[in-house]
C-alpha positions as CSV (number, residue, x, y, z in Angstrom):
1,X,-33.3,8.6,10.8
2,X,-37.3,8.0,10.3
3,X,-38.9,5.7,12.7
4,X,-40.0,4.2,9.0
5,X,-36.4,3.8,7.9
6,X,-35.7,2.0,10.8
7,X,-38.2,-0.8,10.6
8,X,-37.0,-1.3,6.8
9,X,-33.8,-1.5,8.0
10,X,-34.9,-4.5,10.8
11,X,-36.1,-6.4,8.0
12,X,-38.8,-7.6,10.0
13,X,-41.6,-5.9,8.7
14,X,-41.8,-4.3,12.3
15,X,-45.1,-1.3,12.7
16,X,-44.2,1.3,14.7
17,X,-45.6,4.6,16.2
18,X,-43.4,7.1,18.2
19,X,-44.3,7.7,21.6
20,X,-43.5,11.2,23.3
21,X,-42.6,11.7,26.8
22,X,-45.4,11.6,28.9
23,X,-48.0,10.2,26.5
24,X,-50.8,7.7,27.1
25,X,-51.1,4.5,24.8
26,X,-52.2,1.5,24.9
27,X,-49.8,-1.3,26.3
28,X,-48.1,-2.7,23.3
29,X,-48.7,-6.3,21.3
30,X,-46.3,-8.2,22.7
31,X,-44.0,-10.1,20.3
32,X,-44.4,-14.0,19.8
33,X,-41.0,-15.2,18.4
34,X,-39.1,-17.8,18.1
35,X,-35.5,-18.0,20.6
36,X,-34.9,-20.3,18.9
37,X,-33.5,-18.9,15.7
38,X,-31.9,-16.2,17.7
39,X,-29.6,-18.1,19.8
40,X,-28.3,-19.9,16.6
41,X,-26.1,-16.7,16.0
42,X,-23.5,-18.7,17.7
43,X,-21.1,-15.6,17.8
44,X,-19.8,-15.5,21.4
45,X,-16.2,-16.1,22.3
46,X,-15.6,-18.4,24.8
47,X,-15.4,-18.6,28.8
48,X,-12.9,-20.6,30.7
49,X,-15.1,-23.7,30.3
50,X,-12.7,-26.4,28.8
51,X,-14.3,-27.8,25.5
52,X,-13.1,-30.3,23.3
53,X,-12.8,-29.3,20.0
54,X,-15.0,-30.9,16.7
55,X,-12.8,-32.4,13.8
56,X,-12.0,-29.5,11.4
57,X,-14.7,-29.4,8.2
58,X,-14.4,-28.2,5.0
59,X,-16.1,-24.4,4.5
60,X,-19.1,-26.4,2.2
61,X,-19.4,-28.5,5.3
62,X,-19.6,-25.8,7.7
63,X,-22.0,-23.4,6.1
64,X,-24.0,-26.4,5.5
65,X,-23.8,-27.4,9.3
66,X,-25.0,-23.6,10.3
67,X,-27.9,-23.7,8.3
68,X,-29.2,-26.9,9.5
69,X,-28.2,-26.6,12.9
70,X,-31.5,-27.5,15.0
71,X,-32.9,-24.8,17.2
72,X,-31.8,-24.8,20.8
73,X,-35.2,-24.4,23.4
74,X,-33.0,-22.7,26.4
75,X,-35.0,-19.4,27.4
76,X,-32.9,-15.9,26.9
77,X,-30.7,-14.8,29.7
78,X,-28.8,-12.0,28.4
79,X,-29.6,-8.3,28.5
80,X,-28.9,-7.1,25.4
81,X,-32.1,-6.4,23.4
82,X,-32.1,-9.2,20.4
83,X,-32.8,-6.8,18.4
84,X,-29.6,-4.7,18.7
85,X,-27.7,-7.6,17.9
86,X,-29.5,-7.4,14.4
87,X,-29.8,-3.8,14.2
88,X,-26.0,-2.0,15.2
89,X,-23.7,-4.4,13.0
90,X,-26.2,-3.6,9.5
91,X,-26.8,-0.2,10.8
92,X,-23.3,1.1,11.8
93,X,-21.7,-0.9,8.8
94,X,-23.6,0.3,6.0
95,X,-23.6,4.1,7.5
96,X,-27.5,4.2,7.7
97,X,-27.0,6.1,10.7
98,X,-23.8,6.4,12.4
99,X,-24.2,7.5,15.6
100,X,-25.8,4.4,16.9
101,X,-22.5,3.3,16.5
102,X,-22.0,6.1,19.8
103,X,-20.3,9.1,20.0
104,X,-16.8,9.7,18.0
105,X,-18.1,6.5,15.9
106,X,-17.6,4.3,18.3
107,X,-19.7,1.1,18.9
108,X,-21.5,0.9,22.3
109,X,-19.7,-1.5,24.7
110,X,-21.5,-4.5,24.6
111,X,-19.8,-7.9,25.8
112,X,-19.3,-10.6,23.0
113,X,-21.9,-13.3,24.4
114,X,-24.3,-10.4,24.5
115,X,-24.0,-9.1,21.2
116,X,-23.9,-12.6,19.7
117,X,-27.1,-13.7,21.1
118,X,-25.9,-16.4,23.6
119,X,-27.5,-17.7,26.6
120,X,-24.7,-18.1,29.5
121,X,-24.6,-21.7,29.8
122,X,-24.7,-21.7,25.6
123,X,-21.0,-19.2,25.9
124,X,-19.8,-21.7,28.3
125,X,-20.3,-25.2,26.4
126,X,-18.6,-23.4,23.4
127,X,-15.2,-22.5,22.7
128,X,-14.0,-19.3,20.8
129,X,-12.7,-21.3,17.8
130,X,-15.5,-22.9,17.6
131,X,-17.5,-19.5,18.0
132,X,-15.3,-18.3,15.1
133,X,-15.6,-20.6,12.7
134,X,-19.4,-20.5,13.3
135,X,-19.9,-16.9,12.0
136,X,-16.6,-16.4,9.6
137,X,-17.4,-20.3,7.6
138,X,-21.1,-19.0,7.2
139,X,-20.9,-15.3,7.0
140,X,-19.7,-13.3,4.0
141,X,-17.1,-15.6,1.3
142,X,-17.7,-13.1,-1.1
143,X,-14.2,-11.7,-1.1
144,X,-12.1,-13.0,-4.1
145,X,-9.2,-14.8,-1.5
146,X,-12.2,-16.3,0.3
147,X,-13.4,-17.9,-2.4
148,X,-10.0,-19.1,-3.9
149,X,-9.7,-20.9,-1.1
150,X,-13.1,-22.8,-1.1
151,X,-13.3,-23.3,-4.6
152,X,-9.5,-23.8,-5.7
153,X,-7.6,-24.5,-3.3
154,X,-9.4,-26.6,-0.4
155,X,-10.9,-29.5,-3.2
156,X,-7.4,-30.4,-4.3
157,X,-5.9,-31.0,-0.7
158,X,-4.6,-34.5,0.1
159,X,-2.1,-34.4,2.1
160,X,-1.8,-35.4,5.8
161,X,-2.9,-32.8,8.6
162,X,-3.9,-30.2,5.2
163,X,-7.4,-29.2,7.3
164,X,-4.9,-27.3,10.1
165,X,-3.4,-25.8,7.5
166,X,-5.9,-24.6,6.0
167,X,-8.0,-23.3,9.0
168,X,-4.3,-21.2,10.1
169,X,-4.6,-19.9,6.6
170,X,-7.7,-18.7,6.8
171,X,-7.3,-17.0,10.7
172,X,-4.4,-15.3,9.2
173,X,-7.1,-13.4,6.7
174,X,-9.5,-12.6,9.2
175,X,-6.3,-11.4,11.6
176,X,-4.2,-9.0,8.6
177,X,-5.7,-9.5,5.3
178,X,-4.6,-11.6,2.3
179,X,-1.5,-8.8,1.7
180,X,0.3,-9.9,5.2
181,X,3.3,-12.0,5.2
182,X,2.0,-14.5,7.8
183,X,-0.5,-15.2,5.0
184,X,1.5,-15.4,2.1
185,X,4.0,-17.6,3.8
186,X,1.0,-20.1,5.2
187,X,-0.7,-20.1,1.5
188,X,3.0,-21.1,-0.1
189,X,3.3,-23.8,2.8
190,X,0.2,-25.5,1.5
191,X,0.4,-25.5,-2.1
192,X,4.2,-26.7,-1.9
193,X,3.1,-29.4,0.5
194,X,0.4,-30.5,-1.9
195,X,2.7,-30.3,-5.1
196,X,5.5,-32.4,-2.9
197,X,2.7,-34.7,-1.7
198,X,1.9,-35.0,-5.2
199,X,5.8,-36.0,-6.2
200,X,6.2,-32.1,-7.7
201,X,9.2,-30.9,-7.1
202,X,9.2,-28.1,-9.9
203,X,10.0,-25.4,-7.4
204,X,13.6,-23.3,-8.0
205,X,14.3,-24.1,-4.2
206,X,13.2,-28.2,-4.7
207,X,15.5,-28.5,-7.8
208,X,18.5,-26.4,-6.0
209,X,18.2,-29.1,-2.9
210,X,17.8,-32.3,-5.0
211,X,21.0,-31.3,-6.5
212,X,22.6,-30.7,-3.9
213,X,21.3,-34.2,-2.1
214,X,23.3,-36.1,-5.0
215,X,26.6,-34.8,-3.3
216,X,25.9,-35.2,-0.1
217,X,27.8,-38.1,2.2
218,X,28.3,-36.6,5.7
219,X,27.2,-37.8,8.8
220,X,23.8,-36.5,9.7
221,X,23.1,-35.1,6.0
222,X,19.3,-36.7,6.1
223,X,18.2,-34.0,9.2
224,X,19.6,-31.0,7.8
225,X,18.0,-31.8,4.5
226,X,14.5,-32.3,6.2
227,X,15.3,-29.2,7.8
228,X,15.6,-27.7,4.4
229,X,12.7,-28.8,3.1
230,X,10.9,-27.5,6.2
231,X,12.8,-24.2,5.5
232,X,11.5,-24.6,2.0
233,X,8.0,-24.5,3.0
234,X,8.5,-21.4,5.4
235,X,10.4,-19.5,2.9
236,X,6.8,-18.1,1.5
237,X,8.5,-15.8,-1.3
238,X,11.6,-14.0,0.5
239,X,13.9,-12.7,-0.6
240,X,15.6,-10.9,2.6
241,X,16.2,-13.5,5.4
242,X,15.3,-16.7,3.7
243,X,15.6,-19.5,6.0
244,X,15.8,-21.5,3.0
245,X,19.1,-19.3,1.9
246,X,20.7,-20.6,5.4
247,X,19.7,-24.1,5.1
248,X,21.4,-24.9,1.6
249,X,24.7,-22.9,2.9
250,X,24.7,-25.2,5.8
251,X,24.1,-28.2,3.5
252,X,27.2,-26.7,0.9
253,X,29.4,-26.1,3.6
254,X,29.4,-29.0,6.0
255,X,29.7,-31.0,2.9
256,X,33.4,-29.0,2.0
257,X,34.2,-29.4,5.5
258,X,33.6,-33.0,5.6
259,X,35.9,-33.3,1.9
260,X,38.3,-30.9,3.2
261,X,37.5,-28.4,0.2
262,X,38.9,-25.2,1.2
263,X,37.9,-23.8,-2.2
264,X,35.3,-21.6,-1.1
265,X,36.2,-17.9,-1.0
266,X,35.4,-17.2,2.3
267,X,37.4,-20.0,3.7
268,X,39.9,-18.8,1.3
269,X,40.7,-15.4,2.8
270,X,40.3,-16.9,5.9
271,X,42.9,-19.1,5.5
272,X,44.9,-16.1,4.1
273,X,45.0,-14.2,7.4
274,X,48.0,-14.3,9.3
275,X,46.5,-14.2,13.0
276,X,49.0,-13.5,16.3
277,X,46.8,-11.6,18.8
278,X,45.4,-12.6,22.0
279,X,42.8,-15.9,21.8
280,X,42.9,-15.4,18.0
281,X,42.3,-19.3,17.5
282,X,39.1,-19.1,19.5
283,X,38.0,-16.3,17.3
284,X,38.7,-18.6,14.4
285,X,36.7,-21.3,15.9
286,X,33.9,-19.6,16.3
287,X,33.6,-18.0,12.5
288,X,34.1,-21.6,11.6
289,X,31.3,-22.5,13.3
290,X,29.6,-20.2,11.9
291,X,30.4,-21.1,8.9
292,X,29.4,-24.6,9.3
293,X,25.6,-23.5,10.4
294,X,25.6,-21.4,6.6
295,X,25.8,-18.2,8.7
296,X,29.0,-17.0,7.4
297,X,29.5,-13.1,6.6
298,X,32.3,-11.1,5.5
299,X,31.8,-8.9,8.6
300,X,33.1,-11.7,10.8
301,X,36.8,-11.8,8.7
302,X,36.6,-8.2,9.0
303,X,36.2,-8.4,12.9
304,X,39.3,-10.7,12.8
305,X,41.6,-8.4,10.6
306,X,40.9,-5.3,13.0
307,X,41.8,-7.0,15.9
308,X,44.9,-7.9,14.2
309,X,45.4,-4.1,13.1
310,X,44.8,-2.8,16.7
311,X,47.0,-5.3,17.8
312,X,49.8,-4.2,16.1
313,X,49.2,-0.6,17.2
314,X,47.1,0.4,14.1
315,X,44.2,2.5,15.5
316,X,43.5,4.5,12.4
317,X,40.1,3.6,12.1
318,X,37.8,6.2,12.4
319,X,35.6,5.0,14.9
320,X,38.9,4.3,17.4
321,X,40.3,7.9,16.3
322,X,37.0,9.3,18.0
323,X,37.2,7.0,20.7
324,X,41.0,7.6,21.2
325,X,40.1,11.7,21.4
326,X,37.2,11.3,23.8
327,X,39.2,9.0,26.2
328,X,42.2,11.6,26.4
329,X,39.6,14.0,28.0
330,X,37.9,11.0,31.0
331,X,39.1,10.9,34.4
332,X,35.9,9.2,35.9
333,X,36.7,6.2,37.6
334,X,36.8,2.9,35.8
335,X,35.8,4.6,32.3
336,X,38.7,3.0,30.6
337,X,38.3,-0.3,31.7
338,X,34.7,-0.5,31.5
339,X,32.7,1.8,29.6
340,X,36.2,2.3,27.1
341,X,36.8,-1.0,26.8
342,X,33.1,-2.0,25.7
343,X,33.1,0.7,23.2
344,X,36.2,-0.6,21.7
345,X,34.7,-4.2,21.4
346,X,31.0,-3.2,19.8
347,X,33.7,-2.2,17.4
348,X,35.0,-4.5,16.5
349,X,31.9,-7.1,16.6
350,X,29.2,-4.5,15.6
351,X,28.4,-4.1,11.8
352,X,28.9,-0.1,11.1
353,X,26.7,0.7,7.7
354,X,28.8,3.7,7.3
355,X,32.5,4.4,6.8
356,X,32.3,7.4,9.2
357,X,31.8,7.7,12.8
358,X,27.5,6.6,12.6
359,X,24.9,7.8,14.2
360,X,24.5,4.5,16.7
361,X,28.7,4.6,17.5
362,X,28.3,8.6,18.6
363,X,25.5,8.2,20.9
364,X,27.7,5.8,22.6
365,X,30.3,8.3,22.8
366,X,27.6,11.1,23.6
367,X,27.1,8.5,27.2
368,X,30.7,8.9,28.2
369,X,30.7,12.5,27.7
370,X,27.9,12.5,30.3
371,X,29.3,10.6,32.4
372,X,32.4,13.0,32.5
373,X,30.0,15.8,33.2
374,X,28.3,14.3,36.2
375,X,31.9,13.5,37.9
376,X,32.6,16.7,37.6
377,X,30.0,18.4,39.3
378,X,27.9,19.7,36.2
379,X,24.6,18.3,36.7
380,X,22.3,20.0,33.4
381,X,23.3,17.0,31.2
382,X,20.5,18.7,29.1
383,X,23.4,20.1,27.2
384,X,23.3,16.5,25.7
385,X,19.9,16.0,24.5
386,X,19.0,15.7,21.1
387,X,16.5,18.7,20.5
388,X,13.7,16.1,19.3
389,X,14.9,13.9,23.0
390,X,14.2,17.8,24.9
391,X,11.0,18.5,23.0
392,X,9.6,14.9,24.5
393,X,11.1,15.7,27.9
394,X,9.2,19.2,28.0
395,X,6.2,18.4,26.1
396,X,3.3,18.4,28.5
397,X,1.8,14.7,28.7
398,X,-1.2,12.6,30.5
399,X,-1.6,9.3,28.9
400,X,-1.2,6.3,31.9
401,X,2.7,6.0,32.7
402,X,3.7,9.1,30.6
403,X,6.1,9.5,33.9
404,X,7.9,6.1,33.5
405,X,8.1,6.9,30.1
406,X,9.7,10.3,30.1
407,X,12.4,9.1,32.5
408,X,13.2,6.4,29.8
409,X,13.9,9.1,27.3
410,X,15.7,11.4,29.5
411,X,18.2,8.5,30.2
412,X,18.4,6.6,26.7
413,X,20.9,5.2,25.0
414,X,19.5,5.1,21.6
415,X,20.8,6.5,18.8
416,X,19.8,10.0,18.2
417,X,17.8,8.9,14.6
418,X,15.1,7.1,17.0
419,X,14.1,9.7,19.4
420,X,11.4,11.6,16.2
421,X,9.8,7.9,15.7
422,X,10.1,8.1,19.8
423,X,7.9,11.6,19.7
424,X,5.4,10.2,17.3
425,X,5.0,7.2,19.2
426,X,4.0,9.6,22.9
427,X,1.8,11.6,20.6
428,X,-0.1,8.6,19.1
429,X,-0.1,7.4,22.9
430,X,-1.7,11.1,23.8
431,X,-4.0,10.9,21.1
432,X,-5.4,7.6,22.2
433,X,-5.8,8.9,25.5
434,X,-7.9,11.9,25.3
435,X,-9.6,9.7,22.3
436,X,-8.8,12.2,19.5
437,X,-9.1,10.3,16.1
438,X,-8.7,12.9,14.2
439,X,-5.0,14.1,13.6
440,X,-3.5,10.6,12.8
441,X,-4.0,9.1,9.9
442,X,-3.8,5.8,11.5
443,X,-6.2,6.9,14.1
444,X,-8.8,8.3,11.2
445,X,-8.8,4.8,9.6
446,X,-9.1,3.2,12.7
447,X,-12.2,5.2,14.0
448,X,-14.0,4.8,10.9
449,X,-14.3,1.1,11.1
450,X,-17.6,0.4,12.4
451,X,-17.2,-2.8,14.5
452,X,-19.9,-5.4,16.1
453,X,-18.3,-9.1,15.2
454,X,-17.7,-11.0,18.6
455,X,-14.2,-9.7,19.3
456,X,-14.1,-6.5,18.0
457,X,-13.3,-4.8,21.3
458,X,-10.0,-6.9,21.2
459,X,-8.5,-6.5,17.8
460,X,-9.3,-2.6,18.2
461,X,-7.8,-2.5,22.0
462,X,-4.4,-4.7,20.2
463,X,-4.5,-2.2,17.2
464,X,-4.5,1.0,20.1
465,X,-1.7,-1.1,22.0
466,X,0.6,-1.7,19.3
467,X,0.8,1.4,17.8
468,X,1.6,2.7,21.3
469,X,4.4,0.1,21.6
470,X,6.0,-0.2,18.0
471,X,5.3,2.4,16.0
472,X,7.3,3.6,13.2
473,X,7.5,4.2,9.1
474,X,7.4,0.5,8.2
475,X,5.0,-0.5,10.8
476,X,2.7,2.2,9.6
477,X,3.1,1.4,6.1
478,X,2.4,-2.5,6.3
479,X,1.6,-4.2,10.1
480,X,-1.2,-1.4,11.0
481,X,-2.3,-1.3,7.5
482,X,-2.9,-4.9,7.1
483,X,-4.5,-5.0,10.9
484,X,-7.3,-2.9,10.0
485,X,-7.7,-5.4,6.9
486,X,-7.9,-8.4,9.3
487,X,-10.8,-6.1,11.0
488,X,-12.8,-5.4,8.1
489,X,-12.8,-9.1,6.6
490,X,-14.4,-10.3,10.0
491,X,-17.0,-7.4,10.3
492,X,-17.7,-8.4,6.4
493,X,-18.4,-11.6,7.2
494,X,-20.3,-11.2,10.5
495,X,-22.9,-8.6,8.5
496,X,-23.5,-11.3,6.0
497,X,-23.7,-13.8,9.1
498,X,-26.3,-12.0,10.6
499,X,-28.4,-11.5,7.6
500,X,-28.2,-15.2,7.2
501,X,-30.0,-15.8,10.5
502,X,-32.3,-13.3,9.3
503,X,-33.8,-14.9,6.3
504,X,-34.1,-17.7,8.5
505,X,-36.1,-16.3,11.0
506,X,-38.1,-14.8,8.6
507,X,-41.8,-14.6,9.3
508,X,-41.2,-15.9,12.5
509,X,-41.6,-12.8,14.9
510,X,-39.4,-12.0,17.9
511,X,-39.4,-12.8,21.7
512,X,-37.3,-9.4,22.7
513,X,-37.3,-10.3,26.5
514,X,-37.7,-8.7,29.7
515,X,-37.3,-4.8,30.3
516,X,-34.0,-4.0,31.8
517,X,-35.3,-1.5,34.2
518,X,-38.0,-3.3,36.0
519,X,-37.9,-6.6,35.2
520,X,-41.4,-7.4,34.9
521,X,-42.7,-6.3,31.4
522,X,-42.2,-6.8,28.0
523,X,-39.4,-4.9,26.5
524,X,-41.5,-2.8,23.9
525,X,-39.1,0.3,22.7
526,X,-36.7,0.9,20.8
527,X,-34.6,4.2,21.4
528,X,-33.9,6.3,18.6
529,X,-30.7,7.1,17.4
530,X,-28.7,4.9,19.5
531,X,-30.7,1.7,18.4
532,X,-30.9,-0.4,21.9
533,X,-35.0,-1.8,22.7
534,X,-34.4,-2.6,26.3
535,X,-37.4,-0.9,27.8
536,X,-41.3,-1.1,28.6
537,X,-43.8,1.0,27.8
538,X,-43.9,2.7,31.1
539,X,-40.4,2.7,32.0
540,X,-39.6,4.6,28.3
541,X,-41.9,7.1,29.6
542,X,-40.1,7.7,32.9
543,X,-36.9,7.6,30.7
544,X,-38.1,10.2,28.1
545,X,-39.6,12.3,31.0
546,X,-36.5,12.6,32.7
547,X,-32.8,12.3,31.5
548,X,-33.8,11.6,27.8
549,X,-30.8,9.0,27.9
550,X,-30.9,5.1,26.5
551,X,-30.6,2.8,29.8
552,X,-28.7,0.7,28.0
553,X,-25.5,3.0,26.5
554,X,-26.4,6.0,28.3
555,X,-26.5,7.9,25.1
556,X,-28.6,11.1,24.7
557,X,-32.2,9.8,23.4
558,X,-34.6,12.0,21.1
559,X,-37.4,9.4,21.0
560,X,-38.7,6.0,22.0
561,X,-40.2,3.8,19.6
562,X,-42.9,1.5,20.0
563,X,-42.8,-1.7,18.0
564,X,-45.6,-3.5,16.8
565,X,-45.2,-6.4,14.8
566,X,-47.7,-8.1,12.3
């Protein structure tokens, strides 16, 4: 990029001549400007200096506080040339050249008070939600959620305590995006505790409860309705594991109990049963229990009726048939009254999706076979592995704990379905490690966000660690997805953020600081690509006339720039 396209870029209106290693020139014009306006980019997260919080504000009344708030007369302390904390986010997020943002894309490690512009003592009187709000209330609110919720939603809030509400709402966008559940579910829980405040109760859900409320007598009916309501809210729009589903089954239920209705089918083929085994009435006990909280399933009558069965010597199940076959062939002490016997009982209690022998009940088989190998003397158990288990076992790997890891694999007692999600997960973990972004499509989108918002080194070090820890399908298709969302809705608003503070200090010049080499002088030049003024005129000479690198990033220089301002 052109030392010219540079100073457009600034928006400063900066003059600038190129100065070759080992030049002479004239010392520069140092740059009168105010700090004033620079350390109002209040970006920085917080130290551990305990603040107390200011009363939440509307997003009017917090874009209106930023751009009054009075200029602060501390002198800079930090490092960072001001001017990178202009130049890299605008630079790096608009692609005007991207390898300021360093090499493989990445943005030069730069701490968050340093890139925001903070003096030390200013990072320590403020905390990072306050720092957040700062730059997210008055950055970009072009984005169409954004401004639903500052122009339709925030003016018709009432209700009690709706400012926390609304400030979780809107960390949940700049966290995954306006597509992630979390949001959803905190959006519905606002609107429905406006139209409830209101006296609405419209909803499907509200009009199943109050129903139910007209038939309710038993003793302590009032908290598991509140509870209902507060599952109401939490619902979001579920329809797979609604709390809400559970609550009005408890409500229905302890209700029959309390009449003595056994009309209900499920009570109804319980009652059918015709129970004689071992400790059967605590089994019955604890379904009806069960049953009271709204969690009742068929698989629990099902776990009673097979105990029954085996009980009377029916074992023609086809889980106990491969059981019964493997145990004919153990001899290893205490595998029939142990490892057997446990086997026998995650049959009963565990929910098989399949009416065969499943992939989960034969890998517990597959450890007793093991087991029956290593008493007798063979010790190659490899004979066992799943091929997808042996190709992460003999892959070669390096990433930090790959050892710890391996042994985990070699010794698991997952079912054999996991183990490829398993080998994507060490290869993602591989990839981050030698820091190739280039073979996963996670990893491309990842690198090719261009990050600078106070934070960013976080939320990208939390995307790396998750993937490493919980990848698979669902997780790529939707968590990940909506992570990278939560990224670019901050950077979006930091650019604008910045270019606010900008047009403010418009006309005003700069005070770039001391040189961060010697000291003494003025810093003076900027280097080119990477972006970074942090040096003097003489020290950018040494610099170009040696190891061509920037002092600051250490990246590979081609020129310095001197800037001269009008």
């Amino acid at each position: 990029m052109s030392a010219i396209c540079l100073a457009k870029t600034f928006c400063l209106h900066f003059c600038i001549r190129e100065v070759p290693p080992g030049s002479r020139s004239s010392p520069s014009v140092k740059a009168n400007v105010l700090l004033d306006r620079e350390r109002s980019l209040c970006t920085a997260a917080s130290t551990n200096t305990h603040v107390t919080h200011a009363p939440v504000r509307s997003p009017r009344e917090l874009r209106s506080s930023a751009r009054s708030t009075p200029p602060s007369s501390q002198k800079e302390t930090n490092s960072q040339p001001p001017l990178h904390r202009y130049l890299t986010p605008i630079l790096v997020h608009e692609g005007q050249d991207e390898r300021s943002a360093g090499e493989n894309g990445k943005t030069p490690c730069v701490s968050t008070s340093t890139r925001a512009g903070l003096s030390r003592r200013q990072v320590g009187n403020m905390s990072s939600d306050e720092s957040d709000i700062e730059w997210m209330a008055s950055g970009d609110r072009s984005d169409p959620t954004l401004q639903m919720i500052d122009d339709e939603l925030v003016p018709t809030l009432t209700y009690d305590g709706y400012q926390d509400d609304v400030k979780k709402l809107k960390a949940a966008f700049f966290e995954k995006g306006a597509e992630d559940y979390r949001f959803v579910t905190i959006l519905f829980r606002v609107q429905q505790k406006q139209k409830m405040h209101e006296g609405d109760r419209t909803h499907p859900q509200l009009l199943q409860l109050d129903r139910l409320k007209c038939i309710l007598n038993y003793a302590g009916w009032e908290e598991d309705f509140r509870q209902a309501e507060e599952a109401h809210l939490e619902s979001g729009s579920r329809k797979i594991g609604n709390r809400f589903t559970t609550a009005c089954k408890r409500l229905k239920n302890r209700q029959a109990i309390y009449d003595g209705d056994r009309s209900d089918p499920w009570l109804m083929r319980l009652d059918s049963l015709h129970l004689t085994y071992h400790e059967w009435g605590n089994d019955v006990r604890m379904v009806m229990t069960k049953y009271s909280n709204g969690c009742a399933y068929e698989s629990q009558i099902h776990t009673l009726e097979e105990r029954q069965r085996v009980f009377e010597g029916d074992r023609s199940s086809p889980w106990l048939v491969a059981l019964d076959n493997l145990k004919s062939l153990l001899s290893y002490p205490g595998y029939e009254n142990d490892d057997v016997a446990a086997i026998e009982e995650q049959h009963f209690t565990g929910i098989w999706l399949s009416r065969n022998v499943c992939d989960k009940f034969s890998s517990l088989l597959k450890k007793l076979r093991m087991k029956q190998s290593e008493y007798e003397g063979f010790v190659d158990l490899s004979v066992y592995y799943h091929p997808v288990q042996r190709q992460i076992i003999e892959s070669q790997w390096s990433f930090h704990g790959w050892e710890e890891e391996v042994e985990n694999i070699r010794h698991s007692k997952k079912k054999d379905s996991v183990f490829p999600k398993e080998l994507e997960r060490f290869r993602i973990r591989q990839m981050i490690h030698d820091r190739d972004y280039t073979r996963h499509a996670l990893l491309i989108g990842l690198n090719k966000l261009k990050l600078s918002y106070p934070g960013w080194e976080g939320d990208r070090k939390e995307f790396e660690s998750s993937l490493c820890r919980e990848y698979d399908s669902f997780l790529n298709r939707h968590r990940f997805k909506n992570l990278m969302a939560g990224m670019r809705n901050k950077q979006k608003a930091y650019i604008r953020y910045l270019r606010n503070q900008l047009r403010e200090a418009d006309g005003k010049g700069l005070n770039i600081g001391e040189c961060t080499i010697c000291w003494e002088a003025d810093r003076t030049h900027v280097f080119i690509p990477c972006g970074h003024v942090c040096a003097c005129l003489s020290c950018s000479r040494r610099v170009m006339a040696s190891e061509k690198k920037c002092p600051f990033c250490n990246q590979s220089a081609t020129m310095a720039v001197e800037l001269f301002f009008p």
